[in-house]
N, C-alpha and C positions, 0 to 999 in steps of 0.2 A: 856791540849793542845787544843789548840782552830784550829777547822776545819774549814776554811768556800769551799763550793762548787761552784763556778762559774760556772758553766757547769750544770748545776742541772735544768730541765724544771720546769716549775707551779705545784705547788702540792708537791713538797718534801718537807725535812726536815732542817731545817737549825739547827745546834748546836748553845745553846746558850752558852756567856761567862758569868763564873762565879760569883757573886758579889763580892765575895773578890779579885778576877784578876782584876777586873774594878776598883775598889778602890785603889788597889795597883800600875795599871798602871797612873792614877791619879795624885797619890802621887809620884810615879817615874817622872811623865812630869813636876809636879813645882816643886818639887827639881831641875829638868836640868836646868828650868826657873829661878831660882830665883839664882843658882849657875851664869849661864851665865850673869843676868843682875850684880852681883855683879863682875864680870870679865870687864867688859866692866864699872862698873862706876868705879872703880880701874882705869884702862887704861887709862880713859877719866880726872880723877887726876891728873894721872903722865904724860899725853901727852900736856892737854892743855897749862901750865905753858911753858911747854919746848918749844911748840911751839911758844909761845907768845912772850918767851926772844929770841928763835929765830929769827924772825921776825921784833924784833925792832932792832937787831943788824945788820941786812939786809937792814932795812930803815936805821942805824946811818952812815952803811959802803958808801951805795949810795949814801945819800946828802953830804958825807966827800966827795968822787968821783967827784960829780957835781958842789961846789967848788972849786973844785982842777982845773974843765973842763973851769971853768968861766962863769957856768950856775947857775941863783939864785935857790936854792930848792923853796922858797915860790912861784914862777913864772916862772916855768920850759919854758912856751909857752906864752910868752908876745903879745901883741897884738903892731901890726906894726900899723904905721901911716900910711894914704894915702897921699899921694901928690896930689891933685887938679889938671886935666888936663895931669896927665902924665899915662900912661899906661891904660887910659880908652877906648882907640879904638883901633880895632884891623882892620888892612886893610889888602887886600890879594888881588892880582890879578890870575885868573886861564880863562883853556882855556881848551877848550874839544878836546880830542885825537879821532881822526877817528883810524876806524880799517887798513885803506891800508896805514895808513901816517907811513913812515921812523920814525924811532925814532932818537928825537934830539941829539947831542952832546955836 
């Protein structure tokens, strides 16, 4: 059984751990290790694919949809033309509100 004391001032004893406990917990931690990494690259097998057919069946669903909308998939966001001379100036007329002025109607 292994002790350790935290409470223990300068000068005590600490128990050591055995070498065949340290060996053993060792070999207990890459076993967990090497089980888990095989768990997760299993997973990562059987998830990637599934994802991937998912995925494109998601892209085939949306640009069938976007068709359908009368929007091209390869150009979802086309670029407008300008017109020359139209919508290039913006004019505004304003006028400053005193605090005592009635408000308009």
């Amino acid at each position: 059984m292994i002790r350790v004391n935290l409470y223990e001032q300068l000068g005590g004893r600490t128990a050591r751990m055995p070498r065949w406990a340290a060996w053993l917990a060792m070999a207990a931690s890459l076993v967990v290790g090497i089980v888990l990494f095989l768990v997760a690259a299993s997973l990562a097998l059987i998830l990637i694919p599934v994802v991937a057919i998912a995925g494109a069946i998601a892209i085939w669903r949306l640009r069938r949809r976007m068709k359908a909308a009368g929007i091209d998939p390869s150009a979802p966001f086309p670029q407008q033309r300008r017109q020359p001379g139209h919508g290039e100036i913006v004019d505004a007329e304003y006028r400053i509100i005193d605090q005592g002025e009635p408000p308009r109607r």
